[in-house]
N, C-alpha and C positions, 0 to 999 in steps of 0.2 A: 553532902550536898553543898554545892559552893553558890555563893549569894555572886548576881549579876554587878558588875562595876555598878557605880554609881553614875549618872547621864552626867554631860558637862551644863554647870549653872545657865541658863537664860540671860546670858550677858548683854545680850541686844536689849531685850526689855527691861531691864536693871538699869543699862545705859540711860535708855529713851526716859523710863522712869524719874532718874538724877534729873535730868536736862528739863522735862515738867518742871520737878519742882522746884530748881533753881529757878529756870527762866519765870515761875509765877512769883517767885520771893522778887525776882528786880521789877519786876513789873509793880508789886505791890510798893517796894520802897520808892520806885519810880513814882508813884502815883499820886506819895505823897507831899511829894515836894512841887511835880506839876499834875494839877488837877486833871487835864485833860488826857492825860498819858493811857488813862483806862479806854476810851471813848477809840483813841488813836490804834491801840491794838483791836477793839473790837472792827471796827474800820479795816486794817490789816487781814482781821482773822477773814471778814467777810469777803473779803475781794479774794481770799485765796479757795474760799467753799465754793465763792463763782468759777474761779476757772477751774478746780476741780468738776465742778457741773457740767462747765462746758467741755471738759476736754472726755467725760464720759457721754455726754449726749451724744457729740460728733464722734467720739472713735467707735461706739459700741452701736450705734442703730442710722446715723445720717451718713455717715461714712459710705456704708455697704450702697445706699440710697444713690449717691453721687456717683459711685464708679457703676454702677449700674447703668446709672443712663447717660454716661460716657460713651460707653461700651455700644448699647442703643444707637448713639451719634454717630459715633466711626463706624458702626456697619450701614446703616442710611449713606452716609457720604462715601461708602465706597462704592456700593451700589447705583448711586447717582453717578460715581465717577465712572464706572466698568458702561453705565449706561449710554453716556454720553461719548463715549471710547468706540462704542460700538458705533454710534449714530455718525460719528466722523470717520470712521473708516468705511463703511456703507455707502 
């Protein structure tokens, strides 16, 4: 019976892992030379949870909402236009 290869390691998350915990090491050593440096990332972090917020709000449920009644609009307006096509050629 032969044993299956072995999977290739999870490099990406290994990666992502390093880059945590370096990046929270200079932030820490950052932090203590300037007091405000923690405040300045929490600031950072927030503004990037916002437009992640925002860029799922709109692409996943307001989105479909707007091209919806787009769509609505150009056919009203062409209806108005075929309308008014008619009444001048008439």
């Amino acid at each position: 019976m032969s044993k299956a290869p072995p999977g290739s390691p999870p490099t990406v998350a290994i990666a992502f892992a390093v880059f945590l915990l370096m990046a929270s090491g200079f932030i820490a050593l950052l932090s203590i030379v300037i007091p405000g440096a923690g405040l300045m990332v929490l600031a950072a972090l927030m503004l990037g949870l916002m437009f992640a917020a925002q860029y799922f709000i709109w692409g996943k449920w307001l989105y479909k909402y707007v091209v919806e009644k787009e769509r609505k609009e150009l056919e009203l307006q062409a209806a108005h236009t075929d309308k008014s096509n008619q009444h001048s050629e008439g």
